[in-house]
N, C-alpha and C positions, 0 to 999 in steps of 0.2 A: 504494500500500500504506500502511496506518495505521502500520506499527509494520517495524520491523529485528527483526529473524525472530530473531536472536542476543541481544539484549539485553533483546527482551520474554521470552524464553525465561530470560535472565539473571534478570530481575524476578521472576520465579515463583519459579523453584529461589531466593533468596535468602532466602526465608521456610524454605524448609527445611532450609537451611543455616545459619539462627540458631535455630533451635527443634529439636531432636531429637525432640521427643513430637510435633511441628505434625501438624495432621491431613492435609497431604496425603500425608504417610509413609502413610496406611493402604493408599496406591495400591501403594506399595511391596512391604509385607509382602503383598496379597494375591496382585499381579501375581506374585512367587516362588514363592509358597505351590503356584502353577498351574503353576511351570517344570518341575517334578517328573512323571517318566510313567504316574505312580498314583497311586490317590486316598488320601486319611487324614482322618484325623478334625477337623485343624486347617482344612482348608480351609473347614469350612462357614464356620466360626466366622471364620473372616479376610474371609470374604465377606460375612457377615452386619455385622461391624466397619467395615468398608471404605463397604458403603451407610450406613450410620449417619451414621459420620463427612462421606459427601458429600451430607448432607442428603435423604436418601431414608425418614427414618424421621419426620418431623415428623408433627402432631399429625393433621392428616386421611386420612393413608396407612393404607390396611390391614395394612403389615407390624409397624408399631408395637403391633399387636395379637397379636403371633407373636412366640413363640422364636427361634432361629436355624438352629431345625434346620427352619423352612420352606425355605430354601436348599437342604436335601439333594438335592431331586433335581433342583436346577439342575446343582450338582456335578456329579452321574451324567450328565446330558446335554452339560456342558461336555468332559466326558473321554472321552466316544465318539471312537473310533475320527479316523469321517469328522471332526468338529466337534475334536479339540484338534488337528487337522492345520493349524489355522490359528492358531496358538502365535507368536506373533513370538520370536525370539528374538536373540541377536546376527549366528547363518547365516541368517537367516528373517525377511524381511520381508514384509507382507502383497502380495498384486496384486492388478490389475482383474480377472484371471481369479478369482481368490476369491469376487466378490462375490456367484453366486449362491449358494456357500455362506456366506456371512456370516446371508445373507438366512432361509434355510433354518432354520439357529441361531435367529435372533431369533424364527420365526416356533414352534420349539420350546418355547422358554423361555417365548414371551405364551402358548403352551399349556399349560402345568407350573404359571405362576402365575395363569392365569386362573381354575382349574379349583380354586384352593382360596379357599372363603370367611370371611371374618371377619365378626364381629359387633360395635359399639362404640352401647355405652350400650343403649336401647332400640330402636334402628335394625333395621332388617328385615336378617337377611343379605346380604352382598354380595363379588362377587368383589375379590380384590386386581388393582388397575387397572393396566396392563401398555402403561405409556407408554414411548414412543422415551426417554425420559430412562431410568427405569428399565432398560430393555433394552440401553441403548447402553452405559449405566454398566457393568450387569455384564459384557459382553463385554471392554467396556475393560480393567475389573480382575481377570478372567481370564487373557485372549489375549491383550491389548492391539493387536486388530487394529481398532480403530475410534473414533473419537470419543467423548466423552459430550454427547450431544444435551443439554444443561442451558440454561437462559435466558441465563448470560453466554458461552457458545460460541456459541448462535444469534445473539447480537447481532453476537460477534465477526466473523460471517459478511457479516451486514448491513450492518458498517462496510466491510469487505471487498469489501463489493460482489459476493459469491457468490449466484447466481439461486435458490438451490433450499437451503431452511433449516433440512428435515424430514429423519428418519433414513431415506432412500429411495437407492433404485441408481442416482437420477441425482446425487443428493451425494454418494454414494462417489465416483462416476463424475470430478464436480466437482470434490472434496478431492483425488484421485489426482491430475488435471491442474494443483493450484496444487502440492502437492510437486515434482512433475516441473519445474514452471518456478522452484520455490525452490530447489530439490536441496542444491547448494551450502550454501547458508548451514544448511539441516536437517542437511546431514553435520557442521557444523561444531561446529553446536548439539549434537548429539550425543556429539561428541568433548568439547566442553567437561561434556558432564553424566558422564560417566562420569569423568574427570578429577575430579569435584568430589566426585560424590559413591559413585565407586567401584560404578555400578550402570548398567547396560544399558539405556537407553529408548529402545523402541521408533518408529520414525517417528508412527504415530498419536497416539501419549503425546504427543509432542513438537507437532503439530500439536494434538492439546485443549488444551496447555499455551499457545500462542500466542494461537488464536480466544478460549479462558478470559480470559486475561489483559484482553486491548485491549476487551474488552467488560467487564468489572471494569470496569478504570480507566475507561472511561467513563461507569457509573454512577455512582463516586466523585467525577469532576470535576462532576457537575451536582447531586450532595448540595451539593457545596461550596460551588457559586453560589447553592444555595439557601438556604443558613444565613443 
């Protein structure tokens, strides 16, 4: 293993423990925003804030082209019935048996954003592109039942020596087997973040928070060498 499960976990939460505005709080506000068993007006807006803030709004995306109220009927689809039944919550942890509904969910959502097009500059219309980052993101910051597929959790994988790197049922399959064999030190990490920061993170959270990390930091060490 690259990193102690507990102290990379430490690493992360210490940026949000010295900054109160840091942008990974938006994970925060939206994951609550979601704890709730009905929908309001705040949620699009903490979801739409939430992608911003994790880099999901940069200049080639099509949502940078949108309000926030494209979001809305991710909302409406996240709060279905069958689909917010998989809410982590402190009784509620995600399982393997979830994952064909996880699957279902993602596959709603690449339908909701696929099917609206944006337009930038003189460019032909085009749908907004409905990548495993985007997908994984907003689940995360809803339910917190899964990962965020982003470039420093995929490497973190990579260091980790994890087979399967894409947001698919055989890396749920995968992540669920390295929790099970870390358990331990996740319950631990757990304990410590609600201690610190008086808030509930979910096992998945705490697993993007690890893989995030150890692939950070290893893009940062080889800036370093390179200066």
């Amino acid at each position: 293993m690259k990193g102690n499960i507990i102290e990379v976990v430490e690493k992360y939460l210490s940026e949000i423990l010295m900054d109160e505005f840091h942008r990974y709080r938006s994970w925060d506000r939206c994951y609550n925003a979601f704890s709730t068993s009905s929908k309001n007006d705040s949620q699009t807006l903490e979801l739409g804030f939430y992608l911003a803030s994790w880099g999901m709004y940069r200049g080639s995306g099509g949502l940078l082209q949108k309000n926030h109220m494209i979001h809305s009927g991710a909302v409406d689809i996240v709060f279905l019935k069958k689909n917010h039944k998989l809410k982590c919550s402190q009784t509620t942890e995600v399982k393997r048996e979830d994952i064909n509904s996880i699957f279902a969910l993602k596959d709603e959502l690449a339908d909701h954003y696929g099917n609206i097009y944006f337009i930038k500059g003189t460019d032909k219309p085009k749908p907004i592109s409905t990548t495993d980052t985007l997908l994984s993101k907003i689940i995360l910051g809803t339910l917190g039942c899964v990962p965020a597929y982003d470039r420093y959790f995929i490497e973190g994988l990579r260091l980790e020596k994890l087979k399967h790197k894409s947001f698919t049922e055989l890396s749920l399959k995968e992540l669920f087997k390295f929790v099970e064999d870390n358990k331990a030190e996740f319950l631990v990490a757990q304990g410590l973040i609600k201690i610190k920061t008086q808030n509930h993170y979910p096992i998945m959270k705490i697993l993007d928070m690890y893989f995030w990390q150890i692939g950070y930091d290893k893009e940062l060490m080889e800036n370093r060498k390179n200066e």
